[in-house]
C-alpha positions in Angstrom: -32.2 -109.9 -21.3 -30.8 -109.3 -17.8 -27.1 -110.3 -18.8 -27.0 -108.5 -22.4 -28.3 -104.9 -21.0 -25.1 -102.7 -20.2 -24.5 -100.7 -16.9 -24.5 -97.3 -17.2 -24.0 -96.5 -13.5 -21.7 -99.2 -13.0 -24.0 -100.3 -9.8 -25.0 -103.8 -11.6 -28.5 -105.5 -11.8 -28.2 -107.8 -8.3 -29.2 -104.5 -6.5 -32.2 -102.6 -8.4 -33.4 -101.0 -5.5 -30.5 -98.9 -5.2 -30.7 -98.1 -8.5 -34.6 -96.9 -7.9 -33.0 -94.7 -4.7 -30.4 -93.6 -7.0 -33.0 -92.4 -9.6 -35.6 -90.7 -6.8 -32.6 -88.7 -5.3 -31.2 -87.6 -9.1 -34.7 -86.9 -10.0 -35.5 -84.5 -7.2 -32.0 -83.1 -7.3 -32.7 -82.4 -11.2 -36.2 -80.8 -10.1 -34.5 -78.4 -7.2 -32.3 -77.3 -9.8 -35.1 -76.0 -12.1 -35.7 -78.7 -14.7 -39.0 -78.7 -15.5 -40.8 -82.3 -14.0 -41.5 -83.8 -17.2 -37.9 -83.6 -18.8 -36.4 -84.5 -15.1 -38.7 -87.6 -14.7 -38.4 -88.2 -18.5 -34.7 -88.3 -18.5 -34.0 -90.2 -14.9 -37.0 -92.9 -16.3 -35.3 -93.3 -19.6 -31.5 -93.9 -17.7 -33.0 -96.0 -15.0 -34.6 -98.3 -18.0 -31.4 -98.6 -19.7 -29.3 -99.4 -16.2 -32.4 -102.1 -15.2 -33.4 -103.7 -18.7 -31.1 -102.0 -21.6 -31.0 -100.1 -24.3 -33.7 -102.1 -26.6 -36.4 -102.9 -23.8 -35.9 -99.5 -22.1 -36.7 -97.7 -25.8 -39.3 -100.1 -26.5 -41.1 -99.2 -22.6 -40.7 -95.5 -23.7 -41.4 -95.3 -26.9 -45.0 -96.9 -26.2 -46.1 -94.9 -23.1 -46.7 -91.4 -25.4 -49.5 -92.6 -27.4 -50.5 -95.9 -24.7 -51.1 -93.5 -22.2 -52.7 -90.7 -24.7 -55.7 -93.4 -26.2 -56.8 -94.1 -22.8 -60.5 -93.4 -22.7 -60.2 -91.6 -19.2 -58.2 -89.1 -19.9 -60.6 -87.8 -22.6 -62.4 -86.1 -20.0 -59.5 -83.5 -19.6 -60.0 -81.3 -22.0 -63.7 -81.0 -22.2 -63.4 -79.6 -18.6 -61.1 -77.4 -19.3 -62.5 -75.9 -22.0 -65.4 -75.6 -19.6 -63.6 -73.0 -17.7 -62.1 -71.5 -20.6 -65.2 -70.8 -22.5 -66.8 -69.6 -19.2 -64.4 -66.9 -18.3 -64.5 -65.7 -22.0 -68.4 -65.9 -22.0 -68.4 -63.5 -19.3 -70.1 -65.8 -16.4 -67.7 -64.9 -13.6 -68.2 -61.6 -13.1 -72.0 -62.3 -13.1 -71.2 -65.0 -10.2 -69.4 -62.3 -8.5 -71.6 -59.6 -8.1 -74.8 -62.3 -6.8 -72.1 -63.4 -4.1 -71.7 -59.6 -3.8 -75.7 -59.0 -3.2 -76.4 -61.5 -1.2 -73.6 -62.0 1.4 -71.4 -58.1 1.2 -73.1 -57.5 4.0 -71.6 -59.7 6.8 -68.4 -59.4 8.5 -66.1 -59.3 5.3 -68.8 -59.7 3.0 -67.0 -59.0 0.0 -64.3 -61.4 1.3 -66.5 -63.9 1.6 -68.4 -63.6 -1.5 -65.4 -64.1 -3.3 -64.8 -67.1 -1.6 -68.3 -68.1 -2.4 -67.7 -66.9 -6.3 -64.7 -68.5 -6.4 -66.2 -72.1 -5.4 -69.0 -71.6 -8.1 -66.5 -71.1 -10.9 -64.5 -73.8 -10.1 -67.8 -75.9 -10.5 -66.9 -74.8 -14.2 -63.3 -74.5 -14.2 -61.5 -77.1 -12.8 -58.2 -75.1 -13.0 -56.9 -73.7 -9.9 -54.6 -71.1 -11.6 -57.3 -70.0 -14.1 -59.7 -69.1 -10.9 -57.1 -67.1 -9.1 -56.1 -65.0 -12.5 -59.9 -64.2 -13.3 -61.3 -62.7 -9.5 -57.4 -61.6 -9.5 -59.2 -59.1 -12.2 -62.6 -59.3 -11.2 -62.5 -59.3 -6.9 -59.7 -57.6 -5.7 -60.0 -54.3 -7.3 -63.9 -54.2 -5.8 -62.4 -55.3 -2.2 -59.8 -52.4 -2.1 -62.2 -49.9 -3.1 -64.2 -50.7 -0.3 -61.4 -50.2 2.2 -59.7 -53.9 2.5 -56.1 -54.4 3.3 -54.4 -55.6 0.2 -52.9 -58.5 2.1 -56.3 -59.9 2.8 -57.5 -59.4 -0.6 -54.4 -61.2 -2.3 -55.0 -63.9 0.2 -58.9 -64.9 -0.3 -58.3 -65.0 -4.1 -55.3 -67.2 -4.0 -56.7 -69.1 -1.8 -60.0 -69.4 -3.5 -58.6 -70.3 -6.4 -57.5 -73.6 -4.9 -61.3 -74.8 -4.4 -61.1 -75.7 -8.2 -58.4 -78.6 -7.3 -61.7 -80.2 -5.4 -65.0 -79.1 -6.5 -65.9 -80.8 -9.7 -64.9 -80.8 -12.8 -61.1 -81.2 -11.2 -58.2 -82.2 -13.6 -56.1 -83.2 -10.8 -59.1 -85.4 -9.1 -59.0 -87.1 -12.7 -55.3 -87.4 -13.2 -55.4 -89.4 -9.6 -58.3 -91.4 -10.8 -56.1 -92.6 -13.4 -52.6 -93.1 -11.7 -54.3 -95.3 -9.4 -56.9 -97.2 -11.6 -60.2 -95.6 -9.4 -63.4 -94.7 -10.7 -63.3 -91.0 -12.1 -66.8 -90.3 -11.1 -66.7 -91.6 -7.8 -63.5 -89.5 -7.3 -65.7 -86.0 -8.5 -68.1 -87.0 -6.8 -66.4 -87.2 -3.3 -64.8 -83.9 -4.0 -67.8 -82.2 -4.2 -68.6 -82.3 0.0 -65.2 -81.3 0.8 -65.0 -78.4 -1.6 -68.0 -77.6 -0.1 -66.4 -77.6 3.4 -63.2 -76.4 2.2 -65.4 -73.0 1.4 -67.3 -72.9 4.4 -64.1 -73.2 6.5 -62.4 -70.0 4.5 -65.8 -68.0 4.8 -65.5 -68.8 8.4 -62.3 -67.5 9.0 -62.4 -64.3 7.1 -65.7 -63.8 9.3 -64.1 -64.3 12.8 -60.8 -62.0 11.4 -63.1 -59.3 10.1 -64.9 -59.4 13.6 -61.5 -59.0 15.3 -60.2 -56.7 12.7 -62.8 -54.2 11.1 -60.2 -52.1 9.6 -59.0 -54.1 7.5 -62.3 -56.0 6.2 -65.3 -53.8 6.6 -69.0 -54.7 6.0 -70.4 -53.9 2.7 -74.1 -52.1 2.3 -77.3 -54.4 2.6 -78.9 -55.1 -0.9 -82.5 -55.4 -0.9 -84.5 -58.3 -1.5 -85.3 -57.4 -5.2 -82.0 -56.9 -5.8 -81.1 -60.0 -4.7 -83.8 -62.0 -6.6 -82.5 -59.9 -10.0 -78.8 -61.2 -9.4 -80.0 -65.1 -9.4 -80.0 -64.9 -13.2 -76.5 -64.4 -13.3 -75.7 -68.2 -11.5 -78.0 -70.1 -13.9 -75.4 -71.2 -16.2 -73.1 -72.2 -13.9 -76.3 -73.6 -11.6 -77.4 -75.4 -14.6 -73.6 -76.9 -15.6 -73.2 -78.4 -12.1 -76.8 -80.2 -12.3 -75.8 -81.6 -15.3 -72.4 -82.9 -14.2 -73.2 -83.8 -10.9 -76.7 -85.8 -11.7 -75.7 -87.5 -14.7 -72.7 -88.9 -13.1 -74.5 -89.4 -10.3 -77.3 -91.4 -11.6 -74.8 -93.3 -14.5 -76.5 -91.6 -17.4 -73.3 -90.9 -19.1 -69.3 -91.7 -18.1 -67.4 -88.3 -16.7 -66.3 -88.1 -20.3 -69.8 -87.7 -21.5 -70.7 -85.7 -18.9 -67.9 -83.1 -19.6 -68.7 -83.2 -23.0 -72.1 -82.1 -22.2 -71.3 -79.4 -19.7 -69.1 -77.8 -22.7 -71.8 -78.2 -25.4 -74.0 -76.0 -22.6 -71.5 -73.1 -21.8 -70.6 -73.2 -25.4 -74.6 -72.6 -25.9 -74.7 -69.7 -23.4 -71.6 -68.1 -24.8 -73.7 -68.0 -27.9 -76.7 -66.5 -26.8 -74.4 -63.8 -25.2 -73.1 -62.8 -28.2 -69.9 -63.9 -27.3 -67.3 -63.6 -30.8 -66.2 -66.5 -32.7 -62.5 -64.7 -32.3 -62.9 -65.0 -28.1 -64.6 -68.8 -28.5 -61.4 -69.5 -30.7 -59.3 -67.8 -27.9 -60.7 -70.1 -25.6 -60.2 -73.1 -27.7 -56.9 -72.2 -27.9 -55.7 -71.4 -24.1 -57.8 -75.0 -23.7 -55.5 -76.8 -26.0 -52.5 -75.5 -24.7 -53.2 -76.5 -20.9 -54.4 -80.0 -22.6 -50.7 -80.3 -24.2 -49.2 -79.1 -21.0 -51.0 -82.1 -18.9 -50.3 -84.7 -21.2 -46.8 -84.2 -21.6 -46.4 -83.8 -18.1 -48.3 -87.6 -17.5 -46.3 -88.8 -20.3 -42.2 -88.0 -18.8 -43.8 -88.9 -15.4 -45.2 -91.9 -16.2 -41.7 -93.3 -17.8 -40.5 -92.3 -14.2 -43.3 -94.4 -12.6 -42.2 -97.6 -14.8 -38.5 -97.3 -14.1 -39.9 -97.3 -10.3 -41.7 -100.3 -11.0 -38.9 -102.2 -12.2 -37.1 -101.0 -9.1 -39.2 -102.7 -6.5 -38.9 -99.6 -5.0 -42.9 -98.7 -4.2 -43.3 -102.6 -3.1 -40.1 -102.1 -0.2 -41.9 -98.7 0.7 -44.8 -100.5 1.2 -43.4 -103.6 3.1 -41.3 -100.7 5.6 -44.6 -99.1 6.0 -46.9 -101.5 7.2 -44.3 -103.1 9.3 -43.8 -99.6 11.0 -44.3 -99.6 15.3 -47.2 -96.8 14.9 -50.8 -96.4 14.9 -51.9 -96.0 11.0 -53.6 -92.1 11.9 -49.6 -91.2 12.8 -48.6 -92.6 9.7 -50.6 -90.8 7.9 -50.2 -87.5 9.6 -46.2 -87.9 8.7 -47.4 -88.6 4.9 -48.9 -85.8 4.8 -46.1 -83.6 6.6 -43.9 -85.2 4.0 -46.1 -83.7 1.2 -46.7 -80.5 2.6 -42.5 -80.3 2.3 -42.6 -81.5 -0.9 -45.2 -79.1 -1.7 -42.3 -76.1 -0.8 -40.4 -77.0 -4.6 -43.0 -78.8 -6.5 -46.4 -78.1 -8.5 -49.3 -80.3 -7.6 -49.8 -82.3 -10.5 -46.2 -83.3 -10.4 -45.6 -84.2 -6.7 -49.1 -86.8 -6.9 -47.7 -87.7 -10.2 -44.3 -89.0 -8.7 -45.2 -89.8 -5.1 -48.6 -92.0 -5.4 -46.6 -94.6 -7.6 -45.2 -95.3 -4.2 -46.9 -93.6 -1.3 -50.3 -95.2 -2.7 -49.4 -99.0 -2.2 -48.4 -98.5 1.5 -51.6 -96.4 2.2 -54.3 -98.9 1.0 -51.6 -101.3 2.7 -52.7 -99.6 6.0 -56.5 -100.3 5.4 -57.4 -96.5 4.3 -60.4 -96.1 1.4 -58.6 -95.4 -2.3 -61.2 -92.7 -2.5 -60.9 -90.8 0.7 -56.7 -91.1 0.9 -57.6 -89.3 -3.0 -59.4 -86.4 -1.9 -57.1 -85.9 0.9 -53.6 -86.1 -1.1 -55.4 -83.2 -3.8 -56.7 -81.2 -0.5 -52.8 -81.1 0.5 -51.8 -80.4 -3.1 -54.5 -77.4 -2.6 -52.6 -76.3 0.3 -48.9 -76.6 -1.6 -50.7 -74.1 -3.9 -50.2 -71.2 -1.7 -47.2 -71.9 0.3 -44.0 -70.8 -0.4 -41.7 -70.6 -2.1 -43.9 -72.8 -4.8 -47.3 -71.3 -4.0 -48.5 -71.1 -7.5 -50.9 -69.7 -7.1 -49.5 -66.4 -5.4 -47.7 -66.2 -8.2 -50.8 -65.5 -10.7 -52.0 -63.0 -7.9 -48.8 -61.3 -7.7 -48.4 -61.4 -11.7 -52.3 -60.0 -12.3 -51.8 -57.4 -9.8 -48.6 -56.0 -9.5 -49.0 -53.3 -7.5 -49.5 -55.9 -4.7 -45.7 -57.7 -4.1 -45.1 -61.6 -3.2 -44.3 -61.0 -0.1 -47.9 -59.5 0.7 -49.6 -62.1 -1.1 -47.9 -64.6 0.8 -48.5 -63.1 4.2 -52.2 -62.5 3.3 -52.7 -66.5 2.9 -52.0 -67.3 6.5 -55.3 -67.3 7.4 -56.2 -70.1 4.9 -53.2 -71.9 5.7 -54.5 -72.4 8.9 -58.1 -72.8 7.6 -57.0 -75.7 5.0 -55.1 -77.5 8.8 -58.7 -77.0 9.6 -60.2 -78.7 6.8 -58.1 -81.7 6.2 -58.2 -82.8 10.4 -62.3 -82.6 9.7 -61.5 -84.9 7.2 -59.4 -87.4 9.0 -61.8 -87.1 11.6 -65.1 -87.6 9.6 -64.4 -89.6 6.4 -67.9 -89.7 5.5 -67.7 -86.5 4.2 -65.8 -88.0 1.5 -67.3 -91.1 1.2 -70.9 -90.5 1.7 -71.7 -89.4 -1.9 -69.7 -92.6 -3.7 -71.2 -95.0 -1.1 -74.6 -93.8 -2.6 -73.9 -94.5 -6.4 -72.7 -97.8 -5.5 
């Protein structure tokens, strides 16, 4: 098969290695030039095929991998929880979440900052999408900070940055979509996310504590509710209070598969949604905006995952891997450069995409080094949280910046230092303490 394939680069087949380094660089040269990652990877997969195997083996490889990839049972659990957060924001749930937070925590050095952060972590227990939290408290948060006297830096900053906390707290696409590149349990992967999420908001309510200490002006205390007024906001976090139990415990205790459990969560806010009176036009809308996200993800796993095979052919993750392990370093400095290396990636690249094309790779020489699967996951999506709001990428600035006009990039982008450094913060209390990852998997084992 060898002999009878043509060369299209002219390279030969005695060397595919350099024909996998040729492919990476072309790739990433076709992505810094705008081409969208799924026609980029598509594309450089298909003409690395052809070079490695030809024409017939490389069309039969690609041709497959669509509907292959598409049955797989796992992936199944992508669209229930995005219609999760869909129906949720539709339904009206957020803003509910938001003024409890409000109640029960204005009142504290950048109360209102805080709460978001605190609202923002409960709708991603119901979202999953870190781009969907940041658009709705982009409408919902921001205008009630700036009446209240907050600098619109700071307010940009907390709801971009919020908006990240859906990329760990479960239900999280991206925690799935790793699950599945790497062949890991999906529910032990939510499962670990949910400590660090956890964390991840306690670290961000910390900061914007010790800033609005240092400066008042620009993150004054709210009033102090009463005590009836915060037992009458409780109401308003049921659904997403009762969406989490059932995620979290039947998961937890095996009573039904991620997919299942997803399933079930949607069956529930599509319930509530209901009883709200919510219109059969706005569930449609939902189911709509749902399917369109669900489209986008495949694709995207589909043109990546041609790139991943040509890589596999290549030899290229296996001579990663080798250089690696034989590396003169501690493994902790190894993995602090990974992570460097992903944080630069993270300057031109979305999230999904970059752990799409790296872990085919990176993933082999990590395990390679003796680190858990599940931990070297949570820590790989915690860095794709942070790519989420730096520049010139930072997605999620964008959605700030395209919600609320009146508030440039440039001010969004300088409000999200603080998080920046809270998220450093985060991820070396992870390297440091692992069993905040692991401790929740280790128990349903």
């Amino acid at each position: 098969m060898m002999n009878q394939a043509g060369s299209l680069l002219g390279i030969g087949f005695s060397d595919p290695f350099m024909v996998g380094m040729i492919g990476l660089c072309f790739m990433f040269l076709l992505v810094l030039a705008g081409v969208r990652i799924v026609f980029a990877a598509a594309v450089t997969g298909l003409l690395g095929l052809v070079e490695l195997l030809g024409w017939g083996p490389a069309a039969g490889i690609v041709g497959t991998i669509p509907h292959s990839k598409s049955s797989t049972y796992a992936l199944s659990v992508l669209p229930m929880f995005i219609f999760i957060g869909f129906l949720a924001f539709h339904a009206g749930i957020t803003q509910q979440l938001f003024e409890a937070a409000r109640k029960w925590l204005g009142w504290v050095p950048g109360g209102l900052a805080v709460a978001t952060v605190m609202a923002t972590a409960g709708f991603a227990a119901v979202s999953g999408a870190s781009t969907a939290t940041a658009a709705v408290f982009s409408r919902v948060a921001i205008p009630e900070m700036l009446r209240a006297g907050y600098d619109k830096r700071l307010a940009a900053g907390v709801v971009a940055a919020g908006g990240t906390l859906a990329t760990l707290i479960p239900p999280s696409a991206i925690l799935v979509i790793y699950a599945i590149i790497v062949e890991e349990s999906v529910g032990a992967l939510l499962l670990a996310g949910f400590l660090p999420g956890i964390v991840s908001a306690l670290v961000y309510a910390g900061i914007i504590v010790v800033w609005a200490l240092y400066r008042p002006n620009q993150a004054p205390r709210g009033e102090k509710s009463t005590l009836s007024e915060k037992v009458a906001s409780l109401p308003g976090i049921s659904p997403i209070l009762l969406v989490v139990a059932i995620i979290m415990t039947s998961i937890y205790y095996g009573w039904a598969t991620p997919t299942e459990a997803g399933a079930l969560g949607a069956m529930v806010v599509f319930i509530l949604a209901l009883m709200k009176g919510t219109r059969t036009r706005t569930i449609g809308q939902a189911l709509m905006e749902s399917a369109k996200l669900t489209a986008m993800i495949f694709s995207l796993i589909w043109g990546v995952l041609i790139f991943v095979r040509f890589l596999g052919f290549s030899g290229l993750p296996e001579a990663f891997t080798e250089w690696i392990v034989n590396l003169d370093a501690p493994p902790i400095m190894i993995m602090i450069c990974i992570l460097l290396a992903y944080s630069l990636l993270g300057m031109f690249m979305d999230a999904i995409g970059m752990l799409l094309l790296t872990l085919p790779v990176v993933y082999p020489a990590v395990i390679a080094l003796g680190y858990d699967s599940i931990w070297f996951g949570i820590i790989v999506v915690k860095m794709a949280e942070v790519c989420l709001i730096t520049p010139p990428i930072g997605l999620n600035c964008f959605v700030v910046n395209g919600v609320r006009p009146d508030i440039s990039l440039g001010q969004v982008f300088h409000g999200i230092t603080l998080f920046f450094v809270a998220d450093v913060i985060t991820i070396a209390l992870l390297l440091a303490f692992p069993e905040i990852v692991t401790w929740l998997p280790n128990l349903m084992r």
